[in-house]
OpenMM code with the backbone's topology and positions (N, CA, C; nanometers):
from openmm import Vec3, app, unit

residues = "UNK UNK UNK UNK UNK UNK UNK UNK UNK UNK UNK UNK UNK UNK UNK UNK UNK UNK UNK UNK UNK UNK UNK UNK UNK UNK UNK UNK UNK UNK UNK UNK UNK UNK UNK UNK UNK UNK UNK UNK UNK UNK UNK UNK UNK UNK UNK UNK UNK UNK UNK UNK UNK UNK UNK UNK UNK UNK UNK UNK UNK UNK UNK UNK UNK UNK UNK UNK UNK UNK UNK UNK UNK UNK UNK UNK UNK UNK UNK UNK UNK UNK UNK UNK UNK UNK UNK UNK UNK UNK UNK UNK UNK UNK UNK UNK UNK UNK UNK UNK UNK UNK UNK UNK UNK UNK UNK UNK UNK UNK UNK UNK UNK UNK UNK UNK UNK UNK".split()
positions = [
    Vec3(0.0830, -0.1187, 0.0000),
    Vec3(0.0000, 0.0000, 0.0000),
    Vec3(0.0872, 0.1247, 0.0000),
    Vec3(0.0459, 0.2175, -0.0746),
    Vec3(0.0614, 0.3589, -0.1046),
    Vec3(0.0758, 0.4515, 0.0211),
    Vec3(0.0802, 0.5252, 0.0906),
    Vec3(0.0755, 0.6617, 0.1837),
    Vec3(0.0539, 0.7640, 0.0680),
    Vec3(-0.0523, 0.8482, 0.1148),
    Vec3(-0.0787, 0.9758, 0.0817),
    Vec3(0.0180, 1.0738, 0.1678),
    Vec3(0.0538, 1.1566, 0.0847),
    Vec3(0.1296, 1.2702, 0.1260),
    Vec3(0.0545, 1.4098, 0.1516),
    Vec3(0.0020, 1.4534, 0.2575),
    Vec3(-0.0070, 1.6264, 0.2422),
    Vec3(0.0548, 1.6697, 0.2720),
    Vec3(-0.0027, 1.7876, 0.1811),
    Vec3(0.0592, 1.9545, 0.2023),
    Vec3(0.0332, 1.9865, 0.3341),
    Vec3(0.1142, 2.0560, 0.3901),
    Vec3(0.0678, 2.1462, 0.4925),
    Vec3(0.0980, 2.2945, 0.4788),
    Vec3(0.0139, 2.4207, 0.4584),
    Vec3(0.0662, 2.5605, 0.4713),
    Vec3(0.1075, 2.6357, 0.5761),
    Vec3(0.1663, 2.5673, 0.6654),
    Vec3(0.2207, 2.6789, 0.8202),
    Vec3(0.3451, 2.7322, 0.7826),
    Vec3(0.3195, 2.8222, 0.8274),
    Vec3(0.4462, 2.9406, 0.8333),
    Vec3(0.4763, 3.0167, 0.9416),
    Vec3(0.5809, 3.0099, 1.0418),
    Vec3(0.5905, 3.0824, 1.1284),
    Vec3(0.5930, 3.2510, 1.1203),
    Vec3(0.5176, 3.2493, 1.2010),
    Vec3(0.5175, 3.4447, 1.2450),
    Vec3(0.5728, 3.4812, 1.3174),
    Vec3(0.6435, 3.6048, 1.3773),
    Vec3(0.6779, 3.6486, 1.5074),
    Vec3(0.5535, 3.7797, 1.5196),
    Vec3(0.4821, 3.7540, 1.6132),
    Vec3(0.4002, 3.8662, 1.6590),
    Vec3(0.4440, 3.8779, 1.8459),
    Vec3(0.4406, 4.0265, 1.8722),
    Vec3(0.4592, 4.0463, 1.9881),
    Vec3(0.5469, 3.9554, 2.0582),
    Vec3(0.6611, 3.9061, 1.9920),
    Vec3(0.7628, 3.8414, 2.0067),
    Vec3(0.7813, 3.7008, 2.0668),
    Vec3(0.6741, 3.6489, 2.0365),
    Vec3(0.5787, 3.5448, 2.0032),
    Vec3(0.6219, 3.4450, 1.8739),
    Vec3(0.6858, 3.3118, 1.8534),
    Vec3(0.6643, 3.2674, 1.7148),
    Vec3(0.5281, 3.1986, 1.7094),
    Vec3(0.4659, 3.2281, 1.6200),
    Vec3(0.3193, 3.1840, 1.6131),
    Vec3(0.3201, 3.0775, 1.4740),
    Vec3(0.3108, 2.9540, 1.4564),
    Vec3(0.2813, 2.8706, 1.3417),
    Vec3(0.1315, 2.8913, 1.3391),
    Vec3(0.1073, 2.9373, 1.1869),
    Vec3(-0.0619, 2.9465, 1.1566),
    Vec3(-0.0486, 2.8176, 1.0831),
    Vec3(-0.0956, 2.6823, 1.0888),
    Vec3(-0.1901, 2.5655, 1.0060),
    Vec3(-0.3311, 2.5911, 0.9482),
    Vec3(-0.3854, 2.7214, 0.9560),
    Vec3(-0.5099, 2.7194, 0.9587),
    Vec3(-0.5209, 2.7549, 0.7764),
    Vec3(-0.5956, 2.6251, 0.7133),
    Vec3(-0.6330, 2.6380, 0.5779),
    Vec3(-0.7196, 2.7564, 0.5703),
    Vec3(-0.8214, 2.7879, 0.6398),
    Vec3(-0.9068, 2.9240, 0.6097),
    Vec3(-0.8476, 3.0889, 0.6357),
    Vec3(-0.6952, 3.0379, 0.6294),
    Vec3(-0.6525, 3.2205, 0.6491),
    Vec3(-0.5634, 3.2560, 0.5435),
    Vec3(-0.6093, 3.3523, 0.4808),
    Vec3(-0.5765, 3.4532, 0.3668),
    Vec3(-0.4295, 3.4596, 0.3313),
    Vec3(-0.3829, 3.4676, 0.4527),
    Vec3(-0.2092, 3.4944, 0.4425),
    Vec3(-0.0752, 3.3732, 0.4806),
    Vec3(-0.1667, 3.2693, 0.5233),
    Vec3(-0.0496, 3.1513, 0.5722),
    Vec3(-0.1446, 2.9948, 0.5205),
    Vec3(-0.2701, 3.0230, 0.4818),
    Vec3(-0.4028, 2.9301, 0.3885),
    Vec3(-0.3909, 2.9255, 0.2534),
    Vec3(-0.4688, 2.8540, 0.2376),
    Vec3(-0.5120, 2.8772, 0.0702),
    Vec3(-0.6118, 2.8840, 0.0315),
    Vec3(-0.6758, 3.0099, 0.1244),
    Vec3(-0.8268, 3.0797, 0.1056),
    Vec3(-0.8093, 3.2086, 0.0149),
    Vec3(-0.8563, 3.1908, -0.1396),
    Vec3(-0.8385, 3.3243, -0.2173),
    Vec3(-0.9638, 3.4083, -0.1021),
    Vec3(-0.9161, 3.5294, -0.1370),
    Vec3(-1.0304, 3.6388, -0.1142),
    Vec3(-1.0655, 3.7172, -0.2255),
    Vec3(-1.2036, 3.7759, -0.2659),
    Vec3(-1.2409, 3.8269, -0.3912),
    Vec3(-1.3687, 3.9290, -0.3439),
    Vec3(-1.3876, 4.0315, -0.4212),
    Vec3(-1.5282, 4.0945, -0.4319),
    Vec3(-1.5127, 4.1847, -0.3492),
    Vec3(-1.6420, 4.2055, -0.2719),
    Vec3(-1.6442, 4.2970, -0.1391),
    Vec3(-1.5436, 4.3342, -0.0294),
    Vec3(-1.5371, 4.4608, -0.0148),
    Vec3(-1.4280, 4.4866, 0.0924),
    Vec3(-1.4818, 4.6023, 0.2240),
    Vec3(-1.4966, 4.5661, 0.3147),
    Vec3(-1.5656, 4.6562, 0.3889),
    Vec3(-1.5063, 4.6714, 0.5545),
    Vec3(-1.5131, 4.8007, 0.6095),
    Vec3(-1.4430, 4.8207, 0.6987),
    Vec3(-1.5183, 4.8087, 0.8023),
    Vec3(-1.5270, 4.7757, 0.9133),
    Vec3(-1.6546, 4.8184, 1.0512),
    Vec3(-1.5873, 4.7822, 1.1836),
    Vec3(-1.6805, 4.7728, 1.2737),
    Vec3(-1.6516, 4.7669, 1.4441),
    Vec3(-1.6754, 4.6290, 1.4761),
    Vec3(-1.5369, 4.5996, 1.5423),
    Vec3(-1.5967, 4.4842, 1.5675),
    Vec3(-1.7196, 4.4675, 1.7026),
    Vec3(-1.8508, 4.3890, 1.7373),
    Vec3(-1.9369, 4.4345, 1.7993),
    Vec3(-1.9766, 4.2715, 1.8877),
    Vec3(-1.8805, 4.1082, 1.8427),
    Vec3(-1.9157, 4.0528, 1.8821),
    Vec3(-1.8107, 3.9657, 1.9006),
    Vec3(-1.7446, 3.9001, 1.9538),
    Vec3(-1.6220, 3.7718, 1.9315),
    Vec3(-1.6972, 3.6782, 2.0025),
    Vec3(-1.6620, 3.5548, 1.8691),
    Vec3(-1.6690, 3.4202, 1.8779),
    Vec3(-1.5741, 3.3396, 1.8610),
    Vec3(-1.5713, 3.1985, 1.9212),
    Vec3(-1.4196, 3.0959, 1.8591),
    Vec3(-1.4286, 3.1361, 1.7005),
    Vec3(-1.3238, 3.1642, 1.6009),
    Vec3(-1.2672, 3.1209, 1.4943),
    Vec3(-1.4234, 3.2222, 1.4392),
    Vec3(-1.4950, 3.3052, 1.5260),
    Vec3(-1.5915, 3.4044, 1.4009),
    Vec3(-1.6106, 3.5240, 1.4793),
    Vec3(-1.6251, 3.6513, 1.3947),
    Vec3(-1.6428, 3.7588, 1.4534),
    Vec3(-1.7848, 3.8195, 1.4244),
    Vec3(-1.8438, 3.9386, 1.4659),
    Vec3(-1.9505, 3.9821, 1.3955),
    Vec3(-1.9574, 4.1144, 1.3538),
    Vec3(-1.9131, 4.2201, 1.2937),
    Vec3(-1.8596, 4.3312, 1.2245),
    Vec3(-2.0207, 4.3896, 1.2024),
    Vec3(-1.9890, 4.5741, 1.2404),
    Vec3(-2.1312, 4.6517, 1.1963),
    Vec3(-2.0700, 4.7651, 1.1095),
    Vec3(-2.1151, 4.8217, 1.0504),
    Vec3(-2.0894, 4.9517, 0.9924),
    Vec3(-2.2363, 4.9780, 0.9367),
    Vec3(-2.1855, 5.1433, 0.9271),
    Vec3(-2.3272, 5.2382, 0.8681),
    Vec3(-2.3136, 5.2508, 0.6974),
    Vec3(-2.4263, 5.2351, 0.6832),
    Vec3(-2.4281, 5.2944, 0.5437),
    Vec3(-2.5130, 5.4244, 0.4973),
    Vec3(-2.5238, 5.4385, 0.4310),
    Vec3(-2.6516, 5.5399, 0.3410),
    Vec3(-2.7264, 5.4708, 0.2570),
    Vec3(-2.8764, 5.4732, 0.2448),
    Vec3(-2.9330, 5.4112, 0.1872),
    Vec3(-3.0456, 5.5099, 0.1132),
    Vec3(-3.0874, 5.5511, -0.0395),
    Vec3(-3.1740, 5.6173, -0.0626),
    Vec3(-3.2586, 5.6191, -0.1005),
    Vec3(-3.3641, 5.6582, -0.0181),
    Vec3(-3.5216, 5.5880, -0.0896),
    Vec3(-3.5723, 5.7021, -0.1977),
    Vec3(-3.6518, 5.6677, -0.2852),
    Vec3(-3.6767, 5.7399, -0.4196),
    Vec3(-3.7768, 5.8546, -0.3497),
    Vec3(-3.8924, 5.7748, -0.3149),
    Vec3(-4.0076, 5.8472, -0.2980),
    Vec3(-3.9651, 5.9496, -0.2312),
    Vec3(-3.9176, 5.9804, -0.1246),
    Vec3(-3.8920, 6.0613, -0.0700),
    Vec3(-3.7603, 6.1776, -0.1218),
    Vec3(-3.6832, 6.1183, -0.1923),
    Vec3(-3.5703, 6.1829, -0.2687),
    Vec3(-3.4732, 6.2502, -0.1584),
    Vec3(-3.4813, 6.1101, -0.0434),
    Vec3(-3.3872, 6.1387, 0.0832),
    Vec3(-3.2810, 5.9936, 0.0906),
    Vec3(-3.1469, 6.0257, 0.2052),
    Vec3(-3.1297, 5.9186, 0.1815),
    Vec3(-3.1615, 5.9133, 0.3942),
    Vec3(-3.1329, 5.7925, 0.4386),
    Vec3(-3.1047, 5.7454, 0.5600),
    Vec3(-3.0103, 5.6357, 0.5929),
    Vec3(-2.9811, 5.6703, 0.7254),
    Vec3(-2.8449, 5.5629, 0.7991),
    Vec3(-2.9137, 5.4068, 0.8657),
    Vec3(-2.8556, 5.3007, 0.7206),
    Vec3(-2.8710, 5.2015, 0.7773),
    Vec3(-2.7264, 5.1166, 0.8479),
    Vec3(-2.7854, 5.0529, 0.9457),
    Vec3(-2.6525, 4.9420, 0.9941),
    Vec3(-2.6744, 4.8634, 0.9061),
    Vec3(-2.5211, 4.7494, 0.9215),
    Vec3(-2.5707, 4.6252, 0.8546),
    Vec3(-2.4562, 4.5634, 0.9304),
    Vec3(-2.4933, 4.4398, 0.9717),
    Vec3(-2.3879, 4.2895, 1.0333),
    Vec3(-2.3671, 4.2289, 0.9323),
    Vec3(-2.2298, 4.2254, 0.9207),
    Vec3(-2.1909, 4.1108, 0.8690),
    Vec3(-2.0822, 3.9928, 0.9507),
    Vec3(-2.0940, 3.8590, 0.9316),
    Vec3(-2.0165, 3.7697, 1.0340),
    Vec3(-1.8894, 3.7082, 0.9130),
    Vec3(-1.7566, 3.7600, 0.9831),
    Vec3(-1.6519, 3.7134, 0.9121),
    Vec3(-1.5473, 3.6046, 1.0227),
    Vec3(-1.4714, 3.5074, 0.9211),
    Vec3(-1.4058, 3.4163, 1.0264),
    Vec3(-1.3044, 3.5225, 1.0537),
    Vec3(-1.2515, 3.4593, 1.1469),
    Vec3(-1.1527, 3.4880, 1.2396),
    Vec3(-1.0213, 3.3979, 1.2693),
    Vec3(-0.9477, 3.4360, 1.1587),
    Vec3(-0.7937, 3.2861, 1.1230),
    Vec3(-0.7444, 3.2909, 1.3035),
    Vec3(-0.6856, 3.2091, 1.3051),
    Vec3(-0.6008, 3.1693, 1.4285),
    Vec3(-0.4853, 3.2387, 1.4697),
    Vec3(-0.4331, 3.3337, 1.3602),
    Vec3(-0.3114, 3.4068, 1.3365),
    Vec3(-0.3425, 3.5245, 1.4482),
    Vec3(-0.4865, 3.5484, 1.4417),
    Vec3(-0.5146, 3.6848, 1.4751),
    Vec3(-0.6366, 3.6881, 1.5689),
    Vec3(-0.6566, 3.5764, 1.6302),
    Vec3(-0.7360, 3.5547, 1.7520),
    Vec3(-0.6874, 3.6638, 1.8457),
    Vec3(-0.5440, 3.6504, 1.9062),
    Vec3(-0.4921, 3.6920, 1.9989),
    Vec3(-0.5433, 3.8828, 2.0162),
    Vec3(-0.5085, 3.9088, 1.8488),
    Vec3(-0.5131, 4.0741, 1.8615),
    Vec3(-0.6218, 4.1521, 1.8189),
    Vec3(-0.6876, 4.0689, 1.7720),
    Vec3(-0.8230, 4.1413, 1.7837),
    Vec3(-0.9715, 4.1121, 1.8822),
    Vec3(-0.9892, 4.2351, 1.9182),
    Vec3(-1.0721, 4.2210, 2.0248),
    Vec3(-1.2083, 4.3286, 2.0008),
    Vec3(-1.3233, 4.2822, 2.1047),
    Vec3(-1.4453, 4.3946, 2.0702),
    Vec3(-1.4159, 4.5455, 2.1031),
    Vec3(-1.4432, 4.6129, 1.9762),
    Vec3(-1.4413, 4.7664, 1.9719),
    Vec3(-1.3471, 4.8005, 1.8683),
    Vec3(-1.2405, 4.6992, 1.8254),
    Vec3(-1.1137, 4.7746, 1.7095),
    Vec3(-1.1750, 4.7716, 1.5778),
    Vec3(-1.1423, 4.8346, 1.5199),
    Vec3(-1.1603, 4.8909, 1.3969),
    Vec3(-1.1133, 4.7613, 1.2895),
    Vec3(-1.1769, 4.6993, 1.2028),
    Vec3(-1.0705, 4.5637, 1.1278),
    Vec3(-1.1168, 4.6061, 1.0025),
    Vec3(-1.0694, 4.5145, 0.9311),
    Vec3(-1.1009, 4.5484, 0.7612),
    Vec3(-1.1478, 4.3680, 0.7124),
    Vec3(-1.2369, 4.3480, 0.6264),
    Vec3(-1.2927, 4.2222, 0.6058),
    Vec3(-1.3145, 4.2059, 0.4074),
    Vec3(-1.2730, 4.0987, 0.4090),
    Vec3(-1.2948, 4.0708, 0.2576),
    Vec3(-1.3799, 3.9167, 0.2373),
    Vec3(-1.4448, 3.9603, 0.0934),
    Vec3(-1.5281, 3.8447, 0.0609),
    Vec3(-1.4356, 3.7648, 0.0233),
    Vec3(-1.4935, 3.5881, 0.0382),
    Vec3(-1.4488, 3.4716, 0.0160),
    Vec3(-1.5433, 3.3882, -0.0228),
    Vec3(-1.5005, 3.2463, -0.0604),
    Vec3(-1.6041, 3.1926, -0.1152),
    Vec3(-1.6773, 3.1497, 0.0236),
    Vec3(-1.8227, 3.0851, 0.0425),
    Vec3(-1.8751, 3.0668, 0.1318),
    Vec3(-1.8072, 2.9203, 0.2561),
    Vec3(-1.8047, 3.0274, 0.4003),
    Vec3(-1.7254, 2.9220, 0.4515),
    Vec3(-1.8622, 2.8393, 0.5327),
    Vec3(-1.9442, 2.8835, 0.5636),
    Vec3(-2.0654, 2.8321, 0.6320),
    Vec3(-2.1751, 2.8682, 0.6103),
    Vec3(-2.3117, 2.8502, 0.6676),
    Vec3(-2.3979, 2.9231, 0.6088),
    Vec3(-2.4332, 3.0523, 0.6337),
    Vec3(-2.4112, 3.1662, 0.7357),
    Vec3(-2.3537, 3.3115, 0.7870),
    Vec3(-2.1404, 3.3207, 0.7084),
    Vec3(-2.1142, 3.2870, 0.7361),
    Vec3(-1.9666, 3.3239, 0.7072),
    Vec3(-1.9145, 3.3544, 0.5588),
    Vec3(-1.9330, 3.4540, 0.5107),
    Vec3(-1.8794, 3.5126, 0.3698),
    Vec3(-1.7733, 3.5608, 0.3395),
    Vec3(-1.7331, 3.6037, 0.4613),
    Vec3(-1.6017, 3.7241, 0.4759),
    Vec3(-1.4976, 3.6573, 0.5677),
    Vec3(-1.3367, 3.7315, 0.5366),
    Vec3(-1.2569, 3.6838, 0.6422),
    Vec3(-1.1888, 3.8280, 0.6371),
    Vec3(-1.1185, 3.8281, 0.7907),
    Vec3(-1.0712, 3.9029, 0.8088),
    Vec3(-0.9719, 3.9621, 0.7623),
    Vec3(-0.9095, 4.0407, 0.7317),
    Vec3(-0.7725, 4.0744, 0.6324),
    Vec3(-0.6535, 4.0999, 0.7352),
    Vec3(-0.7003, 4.2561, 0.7981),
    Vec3(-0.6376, 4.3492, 0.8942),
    Vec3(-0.7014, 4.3816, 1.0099),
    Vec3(-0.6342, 4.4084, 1.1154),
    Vec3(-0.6736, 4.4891, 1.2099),
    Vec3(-0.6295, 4.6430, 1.1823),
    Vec3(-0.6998, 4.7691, 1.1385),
    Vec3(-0.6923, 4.8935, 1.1391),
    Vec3(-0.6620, 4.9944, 1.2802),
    Vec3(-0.7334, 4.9873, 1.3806),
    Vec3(-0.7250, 5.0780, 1.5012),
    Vec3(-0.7825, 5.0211, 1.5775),
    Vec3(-0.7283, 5.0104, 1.7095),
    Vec3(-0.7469, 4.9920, 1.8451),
    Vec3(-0.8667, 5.0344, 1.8773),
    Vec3(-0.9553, 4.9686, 1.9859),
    Vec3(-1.0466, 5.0182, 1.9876),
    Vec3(-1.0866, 5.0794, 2.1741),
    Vec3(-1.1463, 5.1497, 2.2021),
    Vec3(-1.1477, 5.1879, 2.3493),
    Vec3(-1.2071, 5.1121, 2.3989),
    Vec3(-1.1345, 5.1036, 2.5116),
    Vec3(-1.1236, 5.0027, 2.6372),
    Vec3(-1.1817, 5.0570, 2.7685),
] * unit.nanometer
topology = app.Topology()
chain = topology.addChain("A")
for resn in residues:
    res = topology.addResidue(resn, chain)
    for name in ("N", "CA", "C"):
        topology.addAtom(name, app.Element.getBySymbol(name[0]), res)
């Protein structure tokens, strides 16, 4: 009999002087999860294991009225393993579309942008 061989994609990081091996297939930068399409910035407003839940405002304009108004909208993006540690509720992150990881999960995280108050 044969043995199958895998791949594995880990790559060590040094964060906060930390070596961190990411294994995690669903992250953008040490995975082999393309990201495509939508790109959107917001707060983070919820942490879960391995998912977050992101809000931002939009503008939305209704005809009849020939006004516009401020809608929210949630969206739930994963959360790679790389970056559990540094992001937390209230910082500012940046999120990109992917293909579908669950049935809520569209987006993964890219960046963390700004700290958020504590």
């Amino acid at each position: 009999m044969e043995k199958k061989k895998t791949k594995t994609s880990g790559r060590e990081k040094s964060v906060a002087g930390q070596d961190l091996e990411c294994k995690n297939r669903d992250c953008p930068k040490h995975g082999t999860l393309k990201v495509r399409g939508r790109m959107f910035k917001g707060k983070v407003i919820k942490k879960f294991p391995k998912r977050i839940v992101i809000e931002f405002e939009r503008m939305v304009y209704v005809r009849k009225y020939e006004r516009y108004f401020k809608s929210k909208t949630k969206i739930h993006a994963r959360l790679p393993v790389c970056m559990e540690n540094t992001i937390n509720v209230g910082d500012l992150i940046k999120v990109q579309e992917c293909r579908p990881l669950s049935k809520i999960v569209h987006f993964v995280v890219i960046e963390k942008i700004k700290e958020g108050k504590k």
